[in-house]
py3Dmol code that shows the C-alpha trace and the ligand (Angstrom):
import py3Dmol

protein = """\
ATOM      1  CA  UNK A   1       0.000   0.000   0.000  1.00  0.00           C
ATOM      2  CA  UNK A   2       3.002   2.239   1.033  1.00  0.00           C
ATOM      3  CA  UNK A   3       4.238   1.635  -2.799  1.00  0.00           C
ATOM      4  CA  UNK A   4       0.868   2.280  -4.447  1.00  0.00           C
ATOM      5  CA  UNK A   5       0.245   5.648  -2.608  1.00  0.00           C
ATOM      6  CA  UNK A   6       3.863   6.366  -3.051  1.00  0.00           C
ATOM      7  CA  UNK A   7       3.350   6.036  -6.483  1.00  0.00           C
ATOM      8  CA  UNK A   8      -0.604   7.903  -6.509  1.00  0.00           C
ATOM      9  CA  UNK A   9       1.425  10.524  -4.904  1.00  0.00           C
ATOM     10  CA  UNK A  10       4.108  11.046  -7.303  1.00  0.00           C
ATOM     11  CA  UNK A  11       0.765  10.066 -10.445  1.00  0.00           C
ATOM     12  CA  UNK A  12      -0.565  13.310  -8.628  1.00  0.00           C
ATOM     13  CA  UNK A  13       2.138  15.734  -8.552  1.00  0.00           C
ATOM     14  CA  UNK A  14       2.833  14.801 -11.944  1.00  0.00           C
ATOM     15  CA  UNK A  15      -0.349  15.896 -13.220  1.00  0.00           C
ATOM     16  CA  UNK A  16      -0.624  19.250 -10.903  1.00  0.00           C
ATOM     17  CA  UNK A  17       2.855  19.972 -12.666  1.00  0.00           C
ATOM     18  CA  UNK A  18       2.038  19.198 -16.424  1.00  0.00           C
ATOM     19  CA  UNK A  19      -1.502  19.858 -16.701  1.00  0.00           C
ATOM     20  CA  UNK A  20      -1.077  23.042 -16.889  1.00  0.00           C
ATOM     21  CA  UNK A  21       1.328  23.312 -19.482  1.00  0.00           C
ATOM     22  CA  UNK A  22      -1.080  20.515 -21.387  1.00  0.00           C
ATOM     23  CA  UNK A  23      -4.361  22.603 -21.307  1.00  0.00           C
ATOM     24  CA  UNK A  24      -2.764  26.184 -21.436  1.00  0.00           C
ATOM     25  CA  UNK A  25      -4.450  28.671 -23.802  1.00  0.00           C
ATOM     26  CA  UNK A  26      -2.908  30.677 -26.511  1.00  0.00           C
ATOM     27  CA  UNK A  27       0.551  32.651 -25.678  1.00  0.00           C
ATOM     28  CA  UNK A  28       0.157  36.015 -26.009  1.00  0.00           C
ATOM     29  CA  UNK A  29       3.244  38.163 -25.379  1.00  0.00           C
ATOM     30  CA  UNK A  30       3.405  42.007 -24.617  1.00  0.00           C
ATOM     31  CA  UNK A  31       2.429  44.344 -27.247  1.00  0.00           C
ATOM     32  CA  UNK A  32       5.970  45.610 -28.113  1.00  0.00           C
ATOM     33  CA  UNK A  33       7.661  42.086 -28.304  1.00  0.00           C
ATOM     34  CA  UNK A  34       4.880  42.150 -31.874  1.00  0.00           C
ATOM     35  CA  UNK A  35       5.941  45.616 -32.226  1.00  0.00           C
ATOM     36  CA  UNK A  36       9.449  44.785 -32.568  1.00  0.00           C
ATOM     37  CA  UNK A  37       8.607  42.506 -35.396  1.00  0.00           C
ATOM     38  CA  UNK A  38       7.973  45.799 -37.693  1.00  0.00           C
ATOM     39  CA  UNK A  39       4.943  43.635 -38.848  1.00  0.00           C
ATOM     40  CA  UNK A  40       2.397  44.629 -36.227  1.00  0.00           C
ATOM     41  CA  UNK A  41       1.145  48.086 -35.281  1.00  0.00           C
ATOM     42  CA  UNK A  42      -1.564  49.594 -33.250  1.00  0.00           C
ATOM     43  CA  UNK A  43      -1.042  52.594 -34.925  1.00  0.00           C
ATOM     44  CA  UNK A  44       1.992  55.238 -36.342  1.00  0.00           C
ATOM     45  CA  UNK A  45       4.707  56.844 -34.433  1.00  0.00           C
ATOM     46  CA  UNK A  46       4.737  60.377 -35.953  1.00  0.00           C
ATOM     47  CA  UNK A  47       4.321  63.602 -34.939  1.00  0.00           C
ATOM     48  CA  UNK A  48       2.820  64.011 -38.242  1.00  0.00           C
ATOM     49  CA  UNK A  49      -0.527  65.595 -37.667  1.00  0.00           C
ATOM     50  CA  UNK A  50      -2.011  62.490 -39.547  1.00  0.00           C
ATOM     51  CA  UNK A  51      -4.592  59.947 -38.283  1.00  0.00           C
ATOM     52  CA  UNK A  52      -6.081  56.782 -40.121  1.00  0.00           C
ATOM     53  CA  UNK A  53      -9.936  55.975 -40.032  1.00  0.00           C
ATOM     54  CA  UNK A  54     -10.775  52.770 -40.077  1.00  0.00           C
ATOM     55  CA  UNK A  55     -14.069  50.783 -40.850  1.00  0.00           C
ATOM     56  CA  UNK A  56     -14.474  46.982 -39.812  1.00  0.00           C
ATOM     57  CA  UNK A  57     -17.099  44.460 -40.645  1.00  0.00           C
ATOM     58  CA  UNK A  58     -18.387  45.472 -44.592  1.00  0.00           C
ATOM     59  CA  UNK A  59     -19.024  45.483 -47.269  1.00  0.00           C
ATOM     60  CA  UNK A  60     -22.579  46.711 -45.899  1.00  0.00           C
ATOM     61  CA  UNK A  61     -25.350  47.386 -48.553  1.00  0.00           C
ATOM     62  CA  UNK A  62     -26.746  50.169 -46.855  1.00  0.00           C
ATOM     63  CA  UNK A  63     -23.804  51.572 -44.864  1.00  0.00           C
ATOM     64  CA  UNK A  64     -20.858  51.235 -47.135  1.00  0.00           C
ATOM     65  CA  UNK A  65     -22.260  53.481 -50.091  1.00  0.00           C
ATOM     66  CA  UNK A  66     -23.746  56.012 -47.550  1.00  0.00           C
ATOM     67  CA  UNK A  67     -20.516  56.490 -45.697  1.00  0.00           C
ATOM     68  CA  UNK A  68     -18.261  56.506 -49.281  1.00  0.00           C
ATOM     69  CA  UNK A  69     -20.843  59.048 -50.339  1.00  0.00           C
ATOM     70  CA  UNK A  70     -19.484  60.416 -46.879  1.00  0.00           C
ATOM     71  CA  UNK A  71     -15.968  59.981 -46.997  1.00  0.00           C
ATOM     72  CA  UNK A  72     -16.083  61.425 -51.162  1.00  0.00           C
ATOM     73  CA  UNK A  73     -17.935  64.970 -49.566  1.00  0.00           C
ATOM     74  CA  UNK A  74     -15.109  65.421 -47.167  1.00  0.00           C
ATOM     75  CA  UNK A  75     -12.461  64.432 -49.429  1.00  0.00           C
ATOM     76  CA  UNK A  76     -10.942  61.851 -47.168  1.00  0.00           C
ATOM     77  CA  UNK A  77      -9.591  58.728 -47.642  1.00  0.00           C
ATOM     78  CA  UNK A  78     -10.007  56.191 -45.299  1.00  0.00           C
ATOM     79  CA  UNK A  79      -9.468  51.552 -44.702  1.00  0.00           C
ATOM     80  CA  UNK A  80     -12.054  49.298 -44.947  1.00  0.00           C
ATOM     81  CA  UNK A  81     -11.346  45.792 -43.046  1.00  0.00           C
ATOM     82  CA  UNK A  82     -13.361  43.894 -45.133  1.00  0.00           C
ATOM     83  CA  UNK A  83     -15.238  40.639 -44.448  1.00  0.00           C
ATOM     84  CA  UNK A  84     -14.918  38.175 -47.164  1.00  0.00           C
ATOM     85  CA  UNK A  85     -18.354  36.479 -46.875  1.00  0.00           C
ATOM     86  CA  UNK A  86     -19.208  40.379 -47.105  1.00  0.00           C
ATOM     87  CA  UNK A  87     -17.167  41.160 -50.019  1.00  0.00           C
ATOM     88  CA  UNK A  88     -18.507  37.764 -52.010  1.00  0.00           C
ATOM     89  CA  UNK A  89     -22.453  39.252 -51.248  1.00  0.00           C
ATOM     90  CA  UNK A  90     -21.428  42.164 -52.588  1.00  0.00           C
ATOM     91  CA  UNK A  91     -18.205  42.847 -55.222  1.00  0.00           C
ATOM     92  CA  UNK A  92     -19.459  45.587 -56.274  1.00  0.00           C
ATOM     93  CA  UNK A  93     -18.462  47.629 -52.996  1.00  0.00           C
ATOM     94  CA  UNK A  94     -15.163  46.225 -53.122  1.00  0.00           C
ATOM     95  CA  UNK A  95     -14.871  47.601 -56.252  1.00  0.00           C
ATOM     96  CA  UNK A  96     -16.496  50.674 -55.118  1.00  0.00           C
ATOM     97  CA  UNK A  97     -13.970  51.152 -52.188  1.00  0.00           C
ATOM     98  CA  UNK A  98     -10.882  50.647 -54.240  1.00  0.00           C
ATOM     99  CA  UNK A  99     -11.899  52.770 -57.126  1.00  0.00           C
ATOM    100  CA  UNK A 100     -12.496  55.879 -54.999  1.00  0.00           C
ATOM    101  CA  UNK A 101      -9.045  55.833 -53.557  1.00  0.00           C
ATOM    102  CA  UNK A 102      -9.558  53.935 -50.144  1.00  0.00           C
ATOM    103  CA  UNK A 103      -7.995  50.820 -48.886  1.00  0.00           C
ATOM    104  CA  UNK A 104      -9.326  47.521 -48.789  1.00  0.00           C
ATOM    105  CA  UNK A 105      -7.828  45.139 -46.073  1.00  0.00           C
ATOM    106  CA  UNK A 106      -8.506  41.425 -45.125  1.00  0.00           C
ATOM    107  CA  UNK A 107     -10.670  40.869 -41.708  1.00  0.00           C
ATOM    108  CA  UNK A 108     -11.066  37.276 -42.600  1.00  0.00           C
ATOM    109  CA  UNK A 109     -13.673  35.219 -44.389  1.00  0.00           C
ATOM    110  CA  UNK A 110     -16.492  34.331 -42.197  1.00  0.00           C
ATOM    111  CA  UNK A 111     -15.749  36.722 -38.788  1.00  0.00           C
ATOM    112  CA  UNK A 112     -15.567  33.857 -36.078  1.00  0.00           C
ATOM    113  CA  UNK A 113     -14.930  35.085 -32.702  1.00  0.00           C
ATOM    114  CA  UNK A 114     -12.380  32.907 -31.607  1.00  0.00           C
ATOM    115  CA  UNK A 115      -9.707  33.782 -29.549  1.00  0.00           C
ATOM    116  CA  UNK A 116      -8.352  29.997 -29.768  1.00  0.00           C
ATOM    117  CA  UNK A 117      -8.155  29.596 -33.488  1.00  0.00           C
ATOM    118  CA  UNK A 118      -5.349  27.726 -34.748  1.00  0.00           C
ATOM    119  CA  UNK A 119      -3.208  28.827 -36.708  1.00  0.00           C
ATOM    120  CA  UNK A 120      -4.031  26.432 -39.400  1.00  0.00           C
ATOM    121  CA  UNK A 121      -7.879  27.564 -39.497  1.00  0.00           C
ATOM    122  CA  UNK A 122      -7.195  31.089 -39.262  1.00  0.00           C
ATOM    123  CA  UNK A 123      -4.305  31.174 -42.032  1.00  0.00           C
ATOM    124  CA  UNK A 124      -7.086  29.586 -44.277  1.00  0.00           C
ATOM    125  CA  UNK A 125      -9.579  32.411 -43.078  1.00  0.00           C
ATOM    126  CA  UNK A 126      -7.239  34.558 -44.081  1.00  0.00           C
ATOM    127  CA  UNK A 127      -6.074  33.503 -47.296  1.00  0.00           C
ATOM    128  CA  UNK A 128      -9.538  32.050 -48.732  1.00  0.00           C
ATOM    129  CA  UNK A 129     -10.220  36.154 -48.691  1.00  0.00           C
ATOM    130  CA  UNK A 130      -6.813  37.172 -49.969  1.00  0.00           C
ATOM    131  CA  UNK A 131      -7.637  35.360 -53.214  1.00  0.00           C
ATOM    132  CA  UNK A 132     -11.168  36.184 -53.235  1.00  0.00           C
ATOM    133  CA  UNK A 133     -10.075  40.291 -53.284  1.00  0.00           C
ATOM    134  CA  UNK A 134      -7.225  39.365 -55.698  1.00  0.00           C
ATOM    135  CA  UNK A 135      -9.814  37.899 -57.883  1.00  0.00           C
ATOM    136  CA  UNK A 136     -11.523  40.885 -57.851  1.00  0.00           C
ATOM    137  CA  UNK A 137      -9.462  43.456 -57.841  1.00  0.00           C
ATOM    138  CA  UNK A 138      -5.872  42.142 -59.201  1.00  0.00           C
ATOM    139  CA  UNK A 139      -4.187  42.557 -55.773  1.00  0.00           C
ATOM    140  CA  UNK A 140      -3.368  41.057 -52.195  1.00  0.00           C
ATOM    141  CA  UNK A 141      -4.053  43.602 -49.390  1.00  0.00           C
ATOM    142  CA  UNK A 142      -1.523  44.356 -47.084  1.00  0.00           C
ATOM    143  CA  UNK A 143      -3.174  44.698 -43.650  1.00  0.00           C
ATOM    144  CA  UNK A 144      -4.829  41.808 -41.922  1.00  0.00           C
ATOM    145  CA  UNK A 145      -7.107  42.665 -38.402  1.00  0.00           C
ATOM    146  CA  UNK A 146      -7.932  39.877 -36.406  1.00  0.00           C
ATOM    147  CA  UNK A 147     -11.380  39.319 -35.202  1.00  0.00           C
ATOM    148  CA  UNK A 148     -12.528  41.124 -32.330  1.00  0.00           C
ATOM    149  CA  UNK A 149      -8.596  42.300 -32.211  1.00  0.00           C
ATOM    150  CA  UNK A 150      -7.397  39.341 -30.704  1.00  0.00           C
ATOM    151  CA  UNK A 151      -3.765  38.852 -30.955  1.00  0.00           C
ATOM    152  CA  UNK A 152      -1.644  35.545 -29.790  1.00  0.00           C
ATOM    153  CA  UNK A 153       1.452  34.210 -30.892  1.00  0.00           C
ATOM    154  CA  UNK A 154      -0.372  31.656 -33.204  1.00  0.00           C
ATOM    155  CA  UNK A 155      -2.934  34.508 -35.017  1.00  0.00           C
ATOM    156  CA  UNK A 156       0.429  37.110 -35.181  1.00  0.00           C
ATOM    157  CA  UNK A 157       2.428  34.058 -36.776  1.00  0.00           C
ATOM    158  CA  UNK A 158      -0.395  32.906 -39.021  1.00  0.00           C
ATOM    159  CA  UNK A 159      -0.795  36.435 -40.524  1.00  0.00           C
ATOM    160  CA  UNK A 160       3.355  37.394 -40.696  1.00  0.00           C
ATOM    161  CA  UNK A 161       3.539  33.560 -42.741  1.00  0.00           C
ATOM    162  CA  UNK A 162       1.236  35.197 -45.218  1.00  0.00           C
ATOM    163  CA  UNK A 163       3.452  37.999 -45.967  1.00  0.00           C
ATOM    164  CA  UNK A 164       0.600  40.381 -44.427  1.00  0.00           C
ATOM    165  CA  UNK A 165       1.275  42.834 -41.429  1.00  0.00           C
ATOM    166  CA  UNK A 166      -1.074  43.360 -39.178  1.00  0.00           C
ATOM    167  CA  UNK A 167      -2.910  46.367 -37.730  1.00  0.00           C
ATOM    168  CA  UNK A 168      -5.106  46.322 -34.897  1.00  0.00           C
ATOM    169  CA  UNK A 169      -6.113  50.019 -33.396  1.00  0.00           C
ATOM    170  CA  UNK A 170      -4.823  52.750 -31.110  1.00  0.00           C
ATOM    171  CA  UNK A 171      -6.433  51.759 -27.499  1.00  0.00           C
ATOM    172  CA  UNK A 172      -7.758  54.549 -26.603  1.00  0.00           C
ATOM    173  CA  UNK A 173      -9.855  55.324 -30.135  1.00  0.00           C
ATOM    174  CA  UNK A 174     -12.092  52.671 -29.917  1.00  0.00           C
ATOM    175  CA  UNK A 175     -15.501  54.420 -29.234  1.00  0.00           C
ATOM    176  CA  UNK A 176     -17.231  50.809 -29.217  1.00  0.00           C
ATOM    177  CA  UNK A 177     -19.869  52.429 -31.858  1.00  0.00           C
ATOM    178  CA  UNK A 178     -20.602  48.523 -32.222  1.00  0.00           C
ATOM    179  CA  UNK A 179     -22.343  48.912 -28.858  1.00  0.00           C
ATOM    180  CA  UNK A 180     -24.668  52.034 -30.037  1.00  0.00           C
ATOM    181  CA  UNK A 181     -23.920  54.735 -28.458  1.00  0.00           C
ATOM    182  CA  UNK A 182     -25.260  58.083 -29.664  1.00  0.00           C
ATOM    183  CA  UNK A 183     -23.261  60.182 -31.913  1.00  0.00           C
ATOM    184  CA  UNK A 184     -22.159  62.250 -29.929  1.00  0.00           C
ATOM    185  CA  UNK A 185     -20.652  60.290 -27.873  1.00  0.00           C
ATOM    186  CA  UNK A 186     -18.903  58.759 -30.795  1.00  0.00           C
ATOM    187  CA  UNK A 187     -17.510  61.879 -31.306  1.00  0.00           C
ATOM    188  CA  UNK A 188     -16.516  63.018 -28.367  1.00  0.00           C
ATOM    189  CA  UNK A 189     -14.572  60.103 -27.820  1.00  0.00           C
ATOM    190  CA  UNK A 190     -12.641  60.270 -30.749  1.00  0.00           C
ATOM    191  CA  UNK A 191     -11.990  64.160 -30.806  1.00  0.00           C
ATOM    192  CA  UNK A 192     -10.861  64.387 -27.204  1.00  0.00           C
ATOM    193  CA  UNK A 193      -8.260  61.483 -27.607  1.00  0.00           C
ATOM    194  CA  UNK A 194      -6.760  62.330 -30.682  1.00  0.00           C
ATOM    195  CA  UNK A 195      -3.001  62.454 -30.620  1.00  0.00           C
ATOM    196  CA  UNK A 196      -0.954  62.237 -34.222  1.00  0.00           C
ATOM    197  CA  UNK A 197      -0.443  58.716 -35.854  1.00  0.00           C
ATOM    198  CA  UNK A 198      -4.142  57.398 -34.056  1.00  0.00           C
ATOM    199  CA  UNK A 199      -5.712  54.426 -35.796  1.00  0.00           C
ATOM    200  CA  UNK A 200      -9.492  55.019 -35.429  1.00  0.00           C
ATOM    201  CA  UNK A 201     -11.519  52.143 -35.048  1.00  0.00           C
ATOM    202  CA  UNK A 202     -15.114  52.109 -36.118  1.00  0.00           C
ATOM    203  CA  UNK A 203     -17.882  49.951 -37.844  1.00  0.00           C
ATOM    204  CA  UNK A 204     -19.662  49.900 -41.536  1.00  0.00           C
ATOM    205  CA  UNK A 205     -20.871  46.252 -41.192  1.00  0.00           C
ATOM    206  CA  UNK A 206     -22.212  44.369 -38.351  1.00  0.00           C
ATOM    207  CA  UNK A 207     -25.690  46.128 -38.110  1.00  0.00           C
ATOM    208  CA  UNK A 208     -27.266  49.619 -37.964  1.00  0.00           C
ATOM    209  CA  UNK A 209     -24.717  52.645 -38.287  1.00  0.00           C
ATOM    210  CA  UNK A 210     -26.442  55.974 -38.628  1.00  0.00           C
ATOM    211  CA  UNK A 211     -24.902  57.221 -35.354  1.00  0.00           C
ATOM    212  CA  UNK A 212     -21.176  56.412 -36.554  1.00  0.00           C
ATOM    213  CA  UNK A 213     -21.770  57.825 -40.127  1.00  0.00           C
ATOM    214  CA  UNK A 214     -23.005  60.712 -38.604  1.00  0.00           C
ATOM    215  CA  UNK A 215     -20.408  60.842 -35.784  1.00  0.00           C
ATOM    216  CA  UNK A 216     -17.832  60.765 -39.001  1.00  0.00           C
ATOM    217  CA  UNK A 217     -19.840  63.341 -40.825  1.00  0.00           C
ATOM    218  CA  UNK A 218     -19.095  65.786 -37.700  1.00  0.00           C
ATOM    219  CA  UNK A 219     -14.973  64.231 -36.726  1.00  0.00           C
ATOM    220  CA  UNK A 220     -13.690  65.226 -39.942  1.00  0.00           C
ATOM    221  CA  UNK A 221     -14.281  69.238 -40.322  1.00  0.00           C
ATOM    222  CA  UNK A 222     -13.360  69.338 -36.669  1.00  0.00           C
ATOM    223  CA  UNK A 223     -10.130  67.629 -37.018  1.00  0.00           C
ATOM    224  CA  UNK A 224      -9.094  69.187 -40.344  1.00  0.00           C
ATOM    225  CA  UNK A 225     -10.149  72.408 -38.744  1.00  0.00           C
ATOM    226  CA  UNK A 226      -7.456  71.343 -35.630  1.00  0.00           C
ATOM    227  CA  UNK A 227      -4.784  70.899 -38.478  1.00  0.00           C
ATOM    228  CA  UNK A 228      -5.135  66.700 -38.740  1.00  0.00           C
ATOM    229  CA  UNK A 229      -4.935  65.123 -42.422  1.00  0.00           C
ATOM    230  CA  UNK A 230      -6.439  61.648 -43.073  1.00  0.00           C
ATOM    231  CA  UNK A 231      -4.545  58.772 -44.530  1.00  0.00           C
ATOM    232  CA  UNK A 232      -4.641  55.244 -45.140  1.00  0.00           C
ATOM    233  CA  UNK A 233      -3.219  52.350 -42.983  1.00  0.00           C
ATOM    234  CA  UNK A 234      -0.715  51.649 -45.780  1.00  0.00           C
ATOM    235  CA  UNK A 235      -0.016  55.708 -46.112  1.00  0.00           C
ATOM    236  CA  UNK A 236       0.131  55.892 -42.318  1.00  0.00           C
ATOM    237  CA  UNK A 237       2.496  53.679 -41.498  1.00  0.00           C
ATOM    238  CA  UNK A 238       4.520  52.564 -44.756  1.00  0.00           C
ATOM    239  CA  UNK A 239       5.717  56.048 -45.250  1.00  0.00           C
ATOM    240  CA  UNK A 240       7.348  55.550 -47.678  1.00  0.00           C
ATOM    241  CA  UNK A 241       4.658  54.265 -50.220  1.00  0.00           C
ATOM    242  CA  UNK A 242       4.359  56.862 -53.040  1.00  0.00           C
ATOM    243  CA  UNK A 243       1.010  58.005 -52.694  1.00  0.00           C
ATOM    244  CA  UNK A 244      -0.218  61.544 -50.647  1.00  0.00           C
ATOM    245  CA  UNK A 245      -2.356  61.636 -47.768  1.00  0.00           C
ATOM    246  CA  UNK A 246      -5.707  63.115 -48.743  1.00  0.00           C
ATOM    247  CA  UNK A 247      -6.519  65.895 -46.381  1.00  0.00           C
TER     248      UNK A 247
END
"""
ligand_1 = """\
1
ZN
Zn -14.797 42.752 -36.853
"""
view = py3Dmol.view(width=600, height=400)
view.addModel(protein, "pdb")
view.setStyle({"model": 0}, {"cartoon": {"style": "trace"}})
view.addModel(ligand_1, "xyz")
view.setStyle({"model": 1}, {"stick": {}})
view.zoomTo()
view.show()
């Protein structure tokens, strides 16, 4: 008996000592360990007065054309994380997006929220939309977002393997429009945290969006007025891709 619980014991501590390891989630280091990569970016170090707006979720058949109507009035180019389910309901947006200047960019093919995708599933997420918008437009993007912005080692790894960098947003310009707040509030949230190089999340797909087209309809005089100029992802941080910021 001494023998058997002898051994139980040591069966025990064992387990208490590898379980752990065997059942641990994703690895997720700190932000600048992606940083350092040059791959990953929450948004531009710059004391260029520039900013990036950024719309998740679309193509949306109401939303998308009302807020490039938008975008067109104000002069203002802006990057559209597209959904490729989205994008194969409607082409024509894609097309749309591109063709008046903006920047398309991959947010995966069906928009699972899954914070423990592999990285097997998630590279074929990504890529099943890379060759749908290549199809369509002659091109790869170059930005990938993760669902829900959801970084671990295996979704940073999965993107970087298919040559795309990834962008998530500045923390502290996410006004959660998702949520439906009014616009005000939209607004007020991005206009009093706006610092240079800020990568401004907000939502064309993914439901109703009057209060953040309107929110955008009111940001963009105010922050021209305050000296800001609007560019791309690509424009924002790849300096030194040939094309001007729109202001
Ligand atoms: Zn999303």
């Amino acid at each position: 008996m001494k023998t058997k619980g002898g051994l139980l014991f040591t069966f025990v501590l064992l387990l208490t000592f590898f379980l752990p390891s065997e059942v641990s989630h994703a690895v997720i280091k700190e932000r600048h360990e992606y940083e350092r990569t040059g791959n990953v970016f929450w948004e531009a170090q710059t004391d260029e007065m520039l900013v990036a707006l950024t719309f998740d979720d679309g193509p949306h058949p109401a939303n998308t054309p009302e807020l490039l109507d938008l975008l067109k009035k104000h002069n203002v180019h802006a990057t559209f994380f597209v959904v490729g389910k989205w994008v194969d309901a409607y082409p024509e947006l894609a097309h749309r997006i591109v063709d008046e200047g903006h920047e398309i960019a991959n947010h995966t093919y069906s928009h699972n929220y899954d914070e423990q995708i592999s990285k097997d599933t998630l590279m074929d997420e990504i890529e099943k939309t890379n060759v749908l918008l290549e199809s369509e437009l002659g091109f790869r993007p170059t930005f990938f977002r993760p669902v829900g912005g959801y970084y671990t080692d295996e979704i940073i790894e999965a993107a970087i393997d298919l040559n795309q960098d990834v962008l998530l947003w500045s923390w502290h310009q996410d006004p959660r429009d998702w949520a439906g707040p009014r616009m005000e509030s939209i607004a007020a949230h991005i206009l009093n945290g706006i610092t240079p190089g800020d990568v401004i999340l907000l939502h064309d797909g993914g439901g109703d969006r009057e209060e953040t087209l309107k929110a955008v309809d009111r940001i963009i005089p105010i922050l021209k007025h305050r000296g800001y100029s609007f560019a791309t992802a690509s424009q924002l941080l790849h300096s030194n891709t040939p094309s001007p910021a729109s202001s």
